[in-house]
C-alpha positions, 0 to 999 in steps of 0.5 A: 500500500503506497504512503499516501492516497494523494500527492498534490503538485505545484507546477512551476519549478516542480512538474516543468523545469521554470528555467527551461519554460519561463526564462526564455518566454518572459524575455520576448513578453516583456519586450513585445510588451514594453513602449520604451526602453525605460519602461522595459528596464523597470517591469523587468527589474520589478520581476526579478528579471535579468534583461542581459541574460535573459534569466528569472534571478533568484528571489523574482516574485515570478518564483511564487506570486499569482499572476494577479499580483505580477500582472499589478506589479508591472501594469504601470510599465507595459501592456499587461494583456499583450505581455500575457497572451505573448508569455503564454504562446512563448512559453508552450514554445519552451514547455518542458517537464522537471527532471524526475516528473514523468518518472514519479507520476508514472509511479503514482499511476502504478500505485493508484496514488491520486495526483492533483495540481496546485498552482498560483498560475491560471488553471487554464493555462496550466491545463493547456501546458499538461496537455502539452506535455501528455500529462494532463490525464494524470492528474483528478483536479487542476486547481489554479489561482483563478479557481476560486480558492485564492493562491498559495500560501492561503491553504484554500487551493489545498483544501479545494484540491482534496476536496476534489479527490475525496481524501484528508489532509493526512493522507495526502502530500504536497510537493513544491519548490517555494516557501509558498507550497510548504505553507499552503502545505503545513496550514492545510495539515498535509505533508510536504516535500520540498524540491530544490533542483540543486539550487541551496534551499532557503532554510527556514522553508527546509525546516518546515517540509517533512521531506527535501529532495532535489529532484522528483524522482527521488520522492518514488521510494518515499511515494511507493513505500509501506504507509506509515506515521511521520 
């Protein structure tokens, strides 16, 4: 019998590799987007983006924020509805699973074990990115910030997911690369992991998450053995 009866997945940097999607896409948005050079260098500061590398820097709000609250953040400075429809077109350009992903979900598959998303992304969007990849059907629920439940770290999103799957809090974990997850995580009452992709986690976030791996597919023994209390 497998560990949990669900496992729910942030998107961004846990199912896709963020680099690989985002990086590239936020770089033709934000300048198909922007007027002038001024306003382009202050959106992509405001985002924690590095216009000269074309990278997503380390601490960018765009890690953990909902769409929402980018979108508010750089609405000053560019047009916000050319920079989300041209983010969202570049980016299923680039889509490309986390390393370990397909891996794991395959393993839940065997198992019987019930997988859901939860994201601060758009559920919309992330159901067009999973279909993408041939994922989508892995997966009872997708759950994103425009589903009602707010965003992470509001456990709500969490609670809305399991309550889709029919399962407790206590027989499900959450698995997420930001402090956001393990929050909405440990306020929901579920277990967490924390995801690092070989990048040093923050370590008040580690302290928090029952787990912490670097990739996924180093969560398939912990997924798949005897069910047991933490």
């Amino acid at each position: 019998m497998a560990r949990f009866e669900a496992v729910l997945f942030d998107k961004d940097g846990t199912l896709l590799d963020f680099h690989g999607t985002w990086d590239g896409a936020t770089g033709v948005a934000l300048r198909a987007a922007a007027s002038d050079a001024w306003d382009l260098a202050v959106a992509a500061r405001l985002l924690g983006f590095d216009l000269t590398t074309d990278r997503i820097k380390a601490g960018s709000p765009m890690l953990a924020e909902a769409n929402d609250v980018l979108l508010d953040l750089v609405a000053d400075h560019i047009d916000v509805a050319v920079f989300e429809q041209t983010i969202g077109s570049a980016a299923m350009q680039s889509i490309q699973p986390a390393r370990g992903a397909v891996a794991v979900l395959d393993a839940l598959q065997d198992e019987g074990v019930a997988c859901a998303v939860v994201t601060n992304d758009w559920a919309s969007v992330t159901t067009g990115q999973l279909a993408a990849l041939g994922l989508h059907d892995r997966f009872v629920t997708v759950v994103g910030s425009d589903s009602g439940f707010g965003a992470k770290p509001d456990p709500a999103m969490v609670f809305g997911a399991l309550a889709a799957i029919g399962v407790e809090p206590s027989c499900a974990l959450l698995v997420g690369d930001t402090s956001h997850d393990i929050g909405a995580g440990q306020a929901a009452g579920v277990s967490t992991a924390l995801v690092t992709n070989g990048s040093v986690p923050d370590a008040a976030t580690a302290v928090l998450a029952d787990f912490v791996i670097t990739t996924l597919d180093e969560l398939i023994p912990i997924l798949t053995g005897p069910s047991h209390p933490l």
